[in-house]
N, C-alpha and C positions, 0 to 999 in steps of 0.2 A: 504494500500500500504506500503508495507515494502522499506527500504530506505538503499543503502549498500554504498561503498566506492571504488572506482578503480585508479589505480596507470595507471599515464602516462609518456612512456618516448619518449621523445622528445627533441630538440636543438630550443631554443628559439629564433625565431629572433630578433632582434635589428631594434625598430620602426623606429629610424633616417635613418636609412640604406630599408624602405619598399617603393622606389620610384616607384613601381609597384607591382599590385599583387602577391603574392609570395607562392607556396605551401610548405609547412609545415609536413612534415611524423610522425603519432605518433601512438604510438604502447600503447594498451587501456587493460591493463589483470586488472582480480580483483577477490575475492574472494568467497567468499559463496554468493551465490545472484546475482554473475555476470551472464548476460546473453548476448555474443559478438552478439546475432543476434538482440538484444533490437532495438528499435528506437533510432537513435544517432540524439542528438542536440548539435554543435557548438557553441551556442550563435552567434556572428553575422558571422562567418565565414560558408564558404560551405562547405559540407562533398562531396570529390569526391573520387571513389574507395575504395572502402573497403572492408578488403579484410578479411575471417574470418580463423583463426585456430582450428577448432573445437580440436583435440589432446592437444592443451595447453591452450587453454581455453581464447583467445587474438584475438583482434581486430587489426587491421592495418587500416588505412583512413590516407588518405591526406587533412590536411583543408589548405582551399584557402584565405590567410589573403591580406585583401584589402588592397592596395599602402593605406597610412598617418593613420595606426591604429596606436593609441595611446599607448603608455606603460601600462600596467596594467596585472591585474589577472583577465584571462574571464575563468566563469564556462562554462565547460562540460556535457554532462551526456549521457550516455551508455542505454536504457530500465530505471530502478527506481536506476540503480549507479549515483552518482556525482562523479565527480572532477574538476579540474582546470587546466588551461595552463597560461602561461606569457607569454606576451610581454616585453620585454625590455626598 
């Protein structure tokens, strides 16, 4: 299994501020080896809609980050891509 790398852009919510579930939009491109139709895992969040660009090679999902998640850096991963998102 080969093992690649993908970039996410996204606006990080601020945990203090998550007094209820909160959707999250983030846009998943990445390079040789990216595959947007992979299996996406969020780590503990839900992946809802997703939405693919085949033309530019980009994922779109909305993860579902639970009311009282904590600040931190949770990995992601796209098919055999990794990355990460933050919480505040």
């Amino acid at each position: 299994m080969s093992c690649c790398t993908h970039a996410v852009t996204y606006n990080p919510p601020v945990a203090a501020k998550l007094k209820k579930d909160t959707e999250m939009s983030l846009k998943i491109t990445g390079g040789e080896g990216f595959d947007p139709y992979g299996v996406i895992d969020l780590d503990s969040f839900q992946a809802v809609k997703p939405k693919v660009n085949a033309k530019k090679g980009s994922l779109k999902v909305k993860a579902v980050v639970p009311a009282g998640t904590a600040p931190s850096t949770y990995p992601i991963s796209v098919g055999d891509c990794i990355g990460e998102i933050e919480i505040l």
